[in-house]
C-alpha positions in Angstrom: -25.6 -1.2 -48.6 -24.0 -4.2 -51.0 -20.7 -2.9 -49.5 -21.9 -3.3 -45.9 -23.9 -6.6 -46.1 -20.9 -8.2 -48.2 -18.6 -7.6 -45.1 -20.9 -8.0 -42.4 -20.6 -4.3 -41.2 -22.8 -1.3 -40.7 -24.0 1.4 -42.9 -22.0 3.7 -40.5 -18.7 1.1 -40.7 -18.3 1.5 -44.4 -19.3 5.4 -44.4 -16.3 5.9 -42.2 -14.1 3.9 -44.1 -15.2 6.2 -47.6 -14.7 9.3 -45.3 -11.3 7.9 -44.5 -10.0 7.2 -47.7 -11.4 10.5 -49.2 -9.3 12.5 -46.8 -6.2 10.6 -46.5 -5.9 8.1 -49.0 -5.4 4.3 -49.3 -3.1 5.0 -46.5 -5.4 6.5 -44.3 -7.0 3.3 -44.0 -3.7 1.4 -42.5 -4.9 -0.3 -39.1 -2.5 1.5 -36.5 -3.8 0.4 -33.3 -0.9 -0.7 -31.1 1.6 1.6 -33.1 4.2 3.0 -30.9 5.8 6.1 -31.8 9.5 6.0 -32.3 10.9 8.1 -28.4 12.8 10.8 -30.2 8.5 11.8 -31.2 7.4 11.4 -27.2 6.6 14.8 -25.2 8.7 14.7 -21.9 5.8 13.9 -20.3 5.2 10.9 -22.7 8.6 9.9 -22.1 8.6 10.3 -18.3 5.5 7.8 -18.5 7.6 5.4 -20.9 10.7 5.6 -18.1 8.1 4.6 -14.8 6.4 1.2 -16.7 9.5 0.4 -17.7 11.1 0.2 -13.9 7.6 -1.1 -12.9 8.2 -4.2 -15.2 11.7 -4.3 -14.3 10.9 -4.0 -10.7 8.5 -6.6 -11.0 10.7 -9.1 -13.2 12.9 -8.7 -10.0 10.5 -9.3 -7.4 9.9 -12.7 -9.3 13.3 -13.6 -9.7 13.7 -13.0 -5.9 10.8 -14.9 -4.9 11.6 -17.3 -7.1 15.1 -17.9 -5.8 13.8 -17.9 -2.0 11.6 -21.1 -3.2 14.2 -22.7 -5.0 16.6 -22.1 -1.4 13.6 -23.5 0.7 13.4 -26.2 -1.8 17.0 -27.3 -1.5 17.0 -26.9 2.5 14.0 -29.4 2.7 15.7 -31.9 0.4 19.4 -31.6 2.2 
């Protein structure tokens, strides 16, 4: 209860975090949220999901760099 009070966390919070480091270590512990796993560890499926947002992005950097340019064309033709 010191434990939990100190860091401003729940009974439950620093149960988990004993549980953790029981089973796995200091290590265990690490905060891995956001980790991406390296491609040659993706599941075809995983990496068939990786290719489609990576044309969505590109297709949307595009449509941005197109609309872009047709306001910068509409921009010179108005000051000409």
């Amino acid at each position: 209860m010191k434990t939990a009070s100190h860091y401003q966390v729940s009974y439950q919070q620093v149960y988990q975090w004993v549980k953790k480091y029981e089973d796995g270590g200091q290590d265990a512990l690490l905060d891995r949220r956001g980790r991406k796993k390296p491609e040659e560890e993706l599941t075809e499926t995983d990496q068939e999901k990786l290719a489609m947002k990576k044309l969505e992005y590109e297709n949307e950097r595009l449509r941005a760099e197109i609309a872009f340019l047709k306001k910068l064309q509409e921009f010179q033709r108005r000051r000409v």
